[in-house]
C-alpha positions in Angstrom: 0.0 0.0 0.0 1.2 3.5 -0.7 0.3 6.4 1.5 1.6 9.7 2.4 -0.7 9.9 6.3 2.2 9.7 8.0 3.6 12.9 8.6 6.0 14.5 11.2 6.1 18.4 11.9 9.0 20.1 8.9 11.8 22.3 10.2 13.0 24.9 7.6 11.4 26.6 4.5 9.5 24.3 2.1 8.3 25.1 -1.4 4.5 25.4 -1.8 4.3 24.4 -5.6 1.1 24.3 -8.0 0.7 20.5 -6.8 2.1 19.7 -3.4 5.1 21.0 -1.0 8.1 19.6 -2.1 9.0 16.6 -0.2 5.3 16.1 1.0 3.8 14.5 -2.4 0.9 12.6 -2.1 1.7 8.5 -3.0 -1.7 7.7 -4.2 -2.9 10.4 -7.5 -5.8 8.2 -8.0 -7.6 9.3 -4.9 -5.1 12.2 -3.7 -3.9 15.6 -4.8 -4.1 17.5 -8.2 -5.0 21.2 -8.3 -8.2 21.1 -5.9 -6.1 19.1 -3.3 -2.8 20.1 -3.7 -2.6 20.8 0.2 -4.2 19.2 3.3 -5.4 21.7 6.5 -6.2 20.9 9.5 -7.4 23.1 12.5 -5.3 22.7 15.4 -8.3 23.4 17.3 -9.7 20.3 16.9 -6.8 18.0 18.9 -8.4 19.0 22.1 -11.7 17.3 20.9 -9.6 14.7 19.4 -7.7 13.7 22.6 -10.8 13.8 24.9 -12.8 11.6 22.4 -9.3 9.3 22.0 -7.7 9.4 25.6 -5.7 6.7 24.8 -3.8 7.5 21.8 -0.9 9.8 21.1 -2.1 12.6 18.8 0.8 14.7 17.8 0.1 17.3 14.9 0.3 15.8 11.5 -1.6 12.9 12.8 -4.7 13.2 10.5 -2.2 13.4 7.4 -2.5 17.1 7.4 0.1 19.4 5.1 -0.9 22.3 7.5 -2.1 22.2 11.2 -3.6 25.9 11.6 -5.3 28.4 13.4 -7.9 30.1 13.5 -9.6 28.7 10.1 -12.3 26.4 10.7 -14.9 24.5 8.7 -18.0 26.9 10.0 -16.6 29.9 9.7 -14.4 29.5 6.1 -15.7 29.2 2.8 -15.6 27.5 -0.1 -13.6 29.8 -2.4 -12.3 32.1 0.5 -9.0 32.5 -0.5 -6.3 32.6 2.0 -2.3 33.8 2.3 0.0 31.3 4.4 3.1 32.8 4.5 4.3 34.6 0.9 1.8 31.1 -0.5 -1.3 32.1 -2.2 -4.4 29.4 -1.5 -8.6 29.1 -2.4 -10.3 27.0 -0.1 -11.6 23.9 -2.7 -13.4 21.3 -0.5 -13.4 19.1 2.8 -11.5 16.0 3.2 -13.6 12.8 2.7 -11.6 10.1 4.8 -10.3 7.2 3.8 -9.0 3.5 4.1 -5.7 5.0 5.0 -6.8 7.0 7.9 -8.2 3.9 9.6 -4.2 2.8 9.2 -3.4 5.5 10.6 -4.9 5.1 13.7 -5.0 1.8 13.5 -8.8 1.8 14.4 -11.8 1.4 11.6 -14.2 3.2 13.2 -12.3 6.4 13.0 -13.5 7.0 9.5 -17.1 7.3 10.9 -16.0 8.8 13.5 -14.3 11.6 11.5 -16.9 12.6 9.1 -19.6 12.8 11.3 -17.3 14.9 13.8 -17.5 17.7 11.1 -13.8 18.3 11.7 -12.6 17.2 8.8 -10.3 19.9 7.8 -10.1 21.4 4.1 -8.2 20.9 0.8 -6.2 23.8 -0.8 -5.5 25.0 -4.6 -2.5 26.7 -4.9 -2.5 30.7 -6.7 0.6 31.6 -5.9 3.9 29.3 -5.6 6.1 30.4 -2.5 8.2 29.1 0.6 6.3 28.3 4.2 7.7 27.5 7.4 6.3 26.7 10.5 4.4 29.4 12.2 3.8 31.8 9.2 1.4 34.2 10.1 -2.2 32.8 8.3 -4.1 35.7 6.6 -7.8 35.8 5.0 -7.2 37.9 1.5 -11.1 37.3 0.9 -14.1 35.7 1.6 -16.1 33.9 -1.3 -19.3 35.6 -2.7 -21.6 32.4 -2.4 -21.1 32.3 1.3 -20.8 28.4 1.5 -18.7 26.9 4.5 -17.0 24.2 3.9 -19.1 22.5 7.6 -22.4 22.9 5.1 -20.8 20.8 2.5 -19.8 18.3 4.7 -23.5 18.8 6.2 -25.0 18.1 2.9 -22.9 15.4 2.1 -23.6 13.2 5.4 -27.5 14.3 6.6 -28.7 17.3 4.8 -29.7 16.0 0.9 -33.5 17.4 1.7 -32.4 20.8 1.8 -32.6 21.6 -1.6 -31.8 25.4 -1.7 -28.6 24.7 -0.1 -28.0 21.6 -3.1 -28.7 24.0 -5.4 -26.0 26.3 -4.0 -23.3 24.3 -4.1 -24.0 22.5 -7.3 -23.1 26.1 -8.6 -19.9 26.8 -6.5 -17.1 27.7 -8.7 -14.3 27.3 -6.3 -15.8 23.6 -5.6 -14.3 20.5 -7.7 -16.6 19.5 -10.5 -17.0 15.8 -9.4 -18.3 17.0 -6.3 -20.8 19.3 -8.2 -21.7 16.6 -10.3 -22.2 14.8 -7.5 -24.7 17.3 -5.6 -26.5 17.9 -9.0 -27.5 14.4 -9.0 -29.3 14.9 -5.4 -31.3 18.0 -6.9 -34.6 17.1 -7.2 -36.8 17.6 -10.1 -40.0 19.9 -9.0 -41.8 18.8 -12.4 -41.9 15.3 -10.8 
């Protein structure tokens, strides 16, 4: 099996390019990375709910196979298509993380897939707009906020419980900033009011 989850925290500058950080490529392309998840986020704020729910495990950052641990950007509050400045690094705000197989390995525990999603912390994928250098503890800065107004926590909403609220499917079946298989994918739970 090929996987990039498990990460440790980088020392020094590393170069944020158009499809990953140099040194930090994603193993599998079949499921992982390209332009709309060329970098992984992850709030920082959610380890405290992480180590209450698992007491027993070690949960240092980088555990959930994050690029980025942050602060201060969280699924409620940030958009889809907010667009953000890490460092000199230039980034739009593309979609959650769906978990997979691979974080199960990770924590060497299945249910932590279930777990996850339905947490709502599951973090956020980046597209890269500008190519730069990051280190650790770069100040994080909001450049803007996206017009449609959708967080990624109502996407994640929609995907696991929410498919009768229609207004909110039509919404994001029209985001921009959002992946086109995942459009597709909330186009297909539209329904027809003809029917």
């Amino acid at each position: 099996m090929r996987t990039s989850i498990f990460k440790t925290p980088a020392e020094g500058r590393i170069r944020v390019a158009k499809l990953n950080l140099k040194g930090d490529e994603q193993s599998d392309l079949s499921v992982h990375g390209g332009i709309d998840k060329a970098v992984y986020a992850y709030p920082s704020e959610h380890y405290p709910f992480w180590r209450k729910e698992l007491p027993d495990m070690d949960l240092p950052w980088a555990m959930f196979g994050e690029n980025f641990t942050t602060e201060g950007l969280l699924e409620d509050t940030l958009h889809i298509g907010d667009q953000i400045q890490i460092g000199s690094a230039e980034f739009v705000v593309t979609q959650p993380r769906m978990p997979c197989y691979k974080l199960a390995i990770r924590f060497g525990r299945p249910d932590i897939i279930k777990r996850f999603l339905h947490s709502g912390r599951t973090g956020f994928y980046l597209a890269v707009l500008r190519e730069a250098e990051v280190t650790a503890g770069d100040s994080i800065k909001l450049l803007s906020q996206d017009e449609h107004g959708v967080t990624v926590a109502e996407v994640v909403k929609l995907y696991t419980t929410d498919a009768a609220n229609q207004g909110l499917l039509r919404r994001v079946s029209e985001l921009p900033a959002l992946p086109e298989g995942w459009r597709d994918y909330f186009r297909q739970r539209l329904w027809d009011p003809d029917t």
